[in-house]
N, C-alpha and C positions, 0 to 999 in steps of 0.2 A: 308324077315323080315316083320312082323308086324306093324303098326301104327295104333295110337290106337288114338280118339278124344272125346270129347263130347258137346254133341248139349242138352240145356236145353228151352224145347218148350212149350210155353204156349199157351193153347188153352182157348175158352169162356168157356169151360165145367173142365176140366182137365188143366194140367200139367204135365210133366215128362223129366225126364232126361235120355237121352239115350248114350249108349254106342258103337261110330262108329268104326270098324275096319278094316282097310282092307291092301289084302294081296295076293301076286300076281296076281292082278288086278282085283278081287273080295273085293265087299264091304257086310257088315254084319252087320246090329245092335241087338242091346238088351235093353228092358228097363230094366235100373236099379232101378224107384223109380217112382211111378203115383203117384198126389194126388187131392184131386176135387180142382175147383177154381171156391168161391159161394161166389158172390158179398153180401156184406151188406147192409142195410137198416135202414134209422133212419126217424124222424122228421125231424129232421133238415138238414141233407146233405142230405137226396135221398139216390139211390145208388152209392155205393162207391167199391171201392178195398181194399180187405184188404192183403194189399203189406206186411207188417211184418211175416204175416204167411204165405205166398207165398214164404217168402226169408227162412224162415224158416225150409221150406217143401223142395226148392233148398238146402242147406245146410247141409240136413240129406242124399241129392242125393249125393252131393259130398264125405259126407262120408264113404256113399255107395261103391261109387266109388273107394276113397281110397285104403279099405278095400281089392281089386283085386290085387292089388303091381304090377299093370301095369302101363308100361314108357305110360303114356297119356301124348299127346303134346300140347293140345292146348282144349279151350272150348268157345261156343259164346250161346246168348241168340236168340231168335227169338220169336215173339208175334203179338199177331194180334194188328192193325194200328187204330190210331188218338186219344188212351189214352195217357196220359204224367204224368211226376214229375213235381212237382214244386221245386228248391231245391234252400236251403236259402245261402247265404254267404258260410258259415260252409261246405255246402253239403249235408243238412240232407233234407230231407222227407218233405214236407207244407201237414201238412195232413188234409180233403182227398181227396185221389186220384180219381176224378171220374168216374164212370162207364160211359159208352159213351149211354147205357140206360137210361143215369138219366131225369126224367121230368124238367130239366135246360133249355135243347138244344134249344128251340123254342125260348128263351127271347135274346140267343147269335146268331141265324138268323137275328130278328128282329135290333138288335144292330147295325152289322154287314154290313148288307143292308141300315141302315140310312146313314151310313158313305159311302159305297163302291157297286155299283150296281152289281148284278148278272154276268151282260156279263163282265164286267172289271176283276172280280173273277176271271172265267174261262180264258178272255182271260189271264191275268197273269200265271195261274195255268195248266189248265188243265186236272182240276181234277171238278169229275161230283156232281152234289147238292147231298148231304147226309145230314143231320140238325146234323148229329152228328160227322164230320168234325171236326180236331181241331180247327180249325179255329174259327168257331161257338162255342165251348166250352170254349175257350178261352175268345170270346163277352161275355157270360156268368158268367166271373171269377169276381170275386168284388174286387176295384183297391189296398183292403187291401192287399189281398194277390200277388198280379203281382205286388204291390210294394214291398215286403218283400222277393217274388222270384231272387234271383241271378241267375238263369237258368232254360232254359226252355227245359226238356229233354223227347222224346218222349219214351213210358213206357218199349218197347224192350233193349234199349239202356239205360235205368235207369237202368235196372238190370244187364248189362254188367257194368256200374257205379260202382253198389254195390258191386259187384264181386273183381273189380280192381282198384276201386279210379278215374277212367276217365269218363268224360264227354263227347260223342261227338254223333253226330247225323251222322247216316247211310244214306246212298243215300237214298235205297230203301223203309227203314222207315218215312223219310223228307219228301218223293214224297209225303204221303198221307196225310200231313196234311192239306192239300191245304192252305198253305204258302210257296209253293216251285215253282222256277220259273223251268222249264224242261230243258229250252235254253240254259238259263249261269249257271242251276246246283248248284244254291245258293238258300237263304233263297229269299222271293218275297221282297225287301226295299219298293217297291208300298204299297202294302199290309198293312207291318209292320207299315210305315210310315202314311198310312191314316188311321190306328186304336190307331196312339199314342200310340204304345206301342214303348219301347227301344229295338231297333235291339243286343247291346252286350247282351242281356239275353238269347237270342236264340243261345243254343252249336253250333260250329262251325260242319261242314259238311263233312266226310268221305266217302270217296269211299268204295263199297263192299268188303270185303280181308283187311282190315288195323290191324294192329296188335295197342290193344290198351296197353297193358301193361300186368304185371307179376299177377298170381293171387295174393290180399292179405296176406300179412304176417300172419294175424292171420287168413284168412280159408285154409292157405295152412298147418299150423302147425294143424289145429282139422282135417283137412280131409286126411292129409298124401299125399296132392296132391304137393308138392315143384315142384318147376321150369313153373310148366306149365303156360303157356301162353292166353291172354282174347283178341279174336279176335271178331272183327264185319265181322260179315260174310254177309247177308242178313237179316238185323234184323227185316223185313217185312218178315209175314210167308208166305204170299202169294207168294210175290218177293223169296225165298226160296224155295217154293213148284215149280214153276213155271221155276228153276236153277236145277232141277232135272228132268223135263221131259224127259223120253229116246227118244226125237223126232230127224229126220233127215228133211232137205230142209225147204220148204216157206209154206204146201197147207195144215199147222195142224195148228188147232187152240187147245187151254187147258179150261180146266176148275176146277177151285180147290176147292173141293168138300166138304163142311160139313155145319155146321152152318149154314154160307155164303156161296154162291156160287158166283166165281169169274171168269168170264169167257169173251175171247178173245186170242190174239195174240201178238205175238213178234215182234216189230219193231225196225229198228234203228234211228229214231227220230219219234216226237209226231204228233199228227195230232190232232190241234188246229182250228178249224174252227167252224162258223156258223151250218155248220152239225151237228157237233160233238158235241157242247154245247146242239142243240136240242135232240137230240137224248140221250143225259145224257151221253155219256163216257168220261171218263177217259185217263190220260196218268200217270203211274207210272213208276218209274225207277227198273229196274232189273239187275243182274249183269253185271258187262260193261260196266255201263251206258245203255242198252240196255232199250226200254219202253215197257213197258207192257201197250199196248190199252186195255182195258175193262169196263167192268161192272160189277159193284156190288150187284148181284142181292140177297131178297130172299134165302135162299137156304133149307138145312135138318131140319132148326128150329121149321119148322111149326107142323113136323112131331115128331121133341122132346117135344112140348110145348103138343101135344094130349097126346103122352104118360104120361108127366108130371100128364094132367087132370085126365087121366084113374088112374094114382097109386093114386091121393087124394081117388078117387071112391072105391080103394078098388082093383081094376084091372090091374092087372102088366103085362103087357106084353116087353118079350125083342124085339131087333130092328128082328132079325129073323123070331120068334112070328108074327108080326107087317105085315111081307112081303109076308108070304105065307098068310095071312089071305087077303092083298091084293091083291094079285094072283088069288084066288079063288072070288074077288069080281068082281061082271059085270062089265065091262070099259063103261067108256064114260059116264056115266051117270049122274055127275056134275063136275064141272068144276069152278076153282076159279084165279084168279090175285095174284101170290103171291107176288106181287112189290104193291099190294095196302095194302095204310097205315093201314087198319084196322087190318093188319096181324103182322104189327111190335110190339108191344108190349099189347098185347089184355090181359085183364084180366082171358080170361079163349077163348084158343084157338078152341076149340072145339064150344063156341056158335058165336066165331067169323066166324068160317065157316059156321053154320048155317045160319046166317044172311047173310050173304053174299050169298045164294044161294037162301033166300026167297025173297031177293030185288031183284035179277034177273032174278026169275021164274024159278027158278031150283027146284029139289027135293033136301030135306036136307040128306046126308049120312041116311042107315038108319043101320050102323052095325061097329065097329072101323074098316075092311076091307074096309069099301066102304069109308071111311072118310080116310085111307090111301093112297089108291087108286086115290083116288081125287085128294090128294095132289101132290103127285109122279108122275101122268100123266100131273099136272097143270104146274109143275115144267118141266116136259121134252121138253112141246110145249112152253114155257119162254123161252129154251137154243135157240130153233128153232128159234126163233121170234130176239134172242140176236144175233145169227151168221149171221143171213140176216144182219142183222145192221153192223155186221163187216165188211161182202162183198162189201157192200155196198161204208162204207167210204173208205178202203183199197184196192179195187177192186182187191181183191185176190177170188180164186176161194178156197174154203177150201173141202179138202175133208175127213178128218179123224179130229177126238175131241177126245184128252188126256185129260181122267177124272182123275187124280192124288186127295190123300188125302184120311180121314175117309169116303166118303160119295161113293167111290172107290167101297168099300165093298157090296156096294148094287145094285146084281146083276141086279133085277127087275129095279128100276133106271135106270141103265146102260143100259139096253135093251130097255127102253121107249125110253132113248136119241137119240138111235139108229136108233130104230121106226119114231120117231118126225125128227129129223135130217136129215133123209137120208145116214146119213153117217157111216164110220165104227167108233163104237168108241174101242180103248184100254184104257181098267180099269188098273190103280195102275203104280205106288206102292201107296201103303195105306200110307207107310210113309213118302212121296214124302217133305215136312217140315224140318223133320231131316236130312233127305237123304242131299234135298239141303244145310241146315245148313251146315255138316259135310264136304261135295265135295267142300264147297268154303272155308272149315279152310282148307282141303288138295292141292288145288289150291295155296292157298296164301303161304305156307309151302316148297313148291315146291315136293309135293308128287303125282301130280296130273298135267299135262303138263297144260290142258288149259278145257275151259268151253266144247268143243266137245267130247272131253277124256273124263272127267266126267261122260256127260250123254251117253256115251256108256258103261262105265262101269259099271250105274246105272241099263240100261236096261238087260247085258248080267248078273246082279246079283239078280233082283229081279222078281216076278214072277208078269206076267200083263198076261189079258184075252182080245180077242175080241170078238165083237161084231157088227151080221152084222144088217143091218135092216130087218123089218118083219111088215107085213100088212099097208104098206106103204098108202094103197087107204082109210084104216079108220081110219086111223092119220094125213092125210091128209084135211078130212072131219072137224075130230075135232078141227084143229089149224083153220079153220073158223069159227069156235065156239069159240074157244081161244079170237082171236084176235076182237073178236066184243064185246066182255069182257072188254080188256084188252085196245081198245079203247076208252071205253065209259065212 
């Protein structure tokens, strides 16, 4: 017999609602509804989210849905980490929502840091400097509105809210705002308490698997969905993506691939230290409780933001397009930092590479091949430079990197990692997100024995590629070029 679920996943770029099913011990999805997700822009707020037509765009999925007259059991949100609601008394919306892009983030650092030093952050947290941290966006907020806030809910688990009436914050999503302590698994009071804000405004804290309630009476009566159930699954896409690795033992590391790149290991407690703060990682929670050590590096963005520039030009190229044009371009022959700032949010990505090559005596791409090229090898000697760092604090010896997610799909990539790495990597699933969504609403359901069951049945249904490595001596060459970069 059948069981059927659905995983509604928001991406930086998209959104969509998918359809999980599975069925003697084969799992199978389908999208039933994509739709873009393009931040707004004013004078006055920066960028924002425009969460109405987001729920909006969710809503036509369920009716989507519906429309199938399949027994679906259960449905969870999952989105990427340290946006939130603000939600008043009532429950409703303080709008707006901000983008975690927004030109705010520096002034709630600055805030932030008057009140509470860096090491005390981390040592409380354990989570690595990003300026756009809830934490820091929250320094940021003006005391009108965190006065008129009755809860503070992080933006995965608002939409599990909207869905069902409940408030409450997910482990895995908590972890990232860096107001979470890792230890005792609660909200940080240190934190909360030396920024004078009120600890009841922060939703209380769920473990991964909690069934929050029935869908809404009225989107269960437009979408024909009755009964089914609104579960917090991993409302972190990463912590999600990362629930679906088909990995076995200790000696792999992941990497969840798009946008962002999110790359590291699975542990069963955090690793809080003097190291660990230097070197920038992270500890986030995964299902379990289990921690996801990483970094947040960079990732596919750079190489969306050229594309972006090419279609203003007139120049379209798809990501396919994109890869054999960098295929065919000379390797090695510049080289960029994508963890430096000038890459985060650059006005026009393409002269940011330039410049970045003419202050370091490089040549500038001279073709969108050689300007992809650049990118995608920049990125694979990053992963390289990320996993020593892992070895290093964990003293694990890693021999294989599961690239899961959209960024999965790109083969070249994937063989660079490879290349850079030393290691073997296995690509996909592409939909490693949903995948995870979905295997923890059927965990928690009792359709699914336990987290190991899971990801064996992820792998014996989905299709993953490997990858072994190739011209090891001039990728070797280049990550001493990399890293005298990426030092300096």
């Amino acid at each position: 017999m059948s069981t059927h679920y659905l995983a509604c996943d928001f991406g930086a770029e998209s959104g969509r609602l998918m359809l999980g099913t599975l069925n003697a011990g084969q799992l199978a999805l389908e999208e039933l509804h994509r739709f873009p997700n393009i931040p707004l822009e004013d004078s006055r707020h920066g960028l924002h989210w425009n969460v109405s037509q987001l729920f909006a765009e969710v809503q036509k999925g369920l009716k989507i849905a519906g429309e199938r007259n399949l027994p679906i059991s259960s449905i969870s949100v999952d989105g990427w980490g340290v946006d939130y609601f603000l939600l008043d008394a009532e429950g409703e919306i303080i709008e707006p929502t901000f983008c975690y892009r927004n030109e705010r983030n520096q002034q709630g650092v600055d805030h932030v840091f008057s009140k509470v030093p860096w090491e005390e952050v981390y040592g409380e947290t354990g989570i690595q400097f990003i300026k756009f941290n809830t934490l820091y966006q929250l320094g940021a907020e003006t005391p009108e509105r965190l006065d008129k806030a009755a809860t503070i809910l992080p933006l995965g688990d608002g939409f599990n809210h909207l869905l069902c009436g409940v408030a409450k914050a997910e482990g895995s999503m908590a972890s990232t705002t860096q107001m979470y302590d890792p230890r005792s698994g609660d909200w940080s009071d240190t934190l909360i308490s030396a920024m004078g804000w009120s600890r009841n405004k922060f939703a209380d804290i769920v473990s991964s698997g909690t069934h929050l309630g029935p869908l809404k009476p009225e989107l269960a009566e437009a979408s024909g969905l009755g009964g089914i159930d609104v579960i917090a699954t991993c409302s972190h896409d990463t912590g999600a993506a990362v629930a679906a690795v088909p990995a076995v033992g200790e000696d792999w590391a992941y990497l969840s691939s798009g946008t962002w790149s999110l790359i590291g290991v699975e542990l069963a407690k955090p690793i809080i230290s003097d190291q660990s703060r230097e070197l920038n990682f992270t500890n986030e929670i995964g299902y379990g409780n289990t921690v996801r050590l990483l970094r947040n590096v960079t990732g596919l963005w750079v190489v969306q933001e050229c594309r972006r520039e090419w279609q203003k030009l007139g120049q379209s190229y798809d990501y396919a397009a994109l890869a054999q044009l960098a295929t065919e371009a000379e390797p090695f022959v510049s080289l960029i930092n994508p963890d430096d700032d000038c890459f985060f949010s650059p006005d026009n990505m393409l002269e940011a590479i330039k410049k970045f090559c003419l202050d370091t005596g490089q040549p500038v791409p001279a073709s969108p091949g050689a300007y992809i090229r650049c990118a995608l090898e920049s990125l694979a000697l990053l992963y390289r430079r990320r996993l020593f760092e892992v070895s290093e604090l964990t003293g694990r010896t890693l021999n294989k990197l599961h690239i899961v997610g959209g960024g999965s799909k790109n083969a070249l990539l994937n063989q660079f990692a490879a290349n850079a790495t030393g290691m073997e990597v296995v690509a996909g699933p592409a939909e490693a997100t949903a995948l995870g969504n979905i295997i923890v609403q059927a965990i928690t359901l009792g359709h699914l024995e336990n987290l190991e069951d899971a990801r064996q049945v992820v792998g014996e249904s989905m299709d993953v590629e490997s990858y072994l490595p190739k011209d090891t001596v001039s990728w070797q060459a280049a990550y001493q070029r990399f890293s005298r970069l990426a030092d300096s």
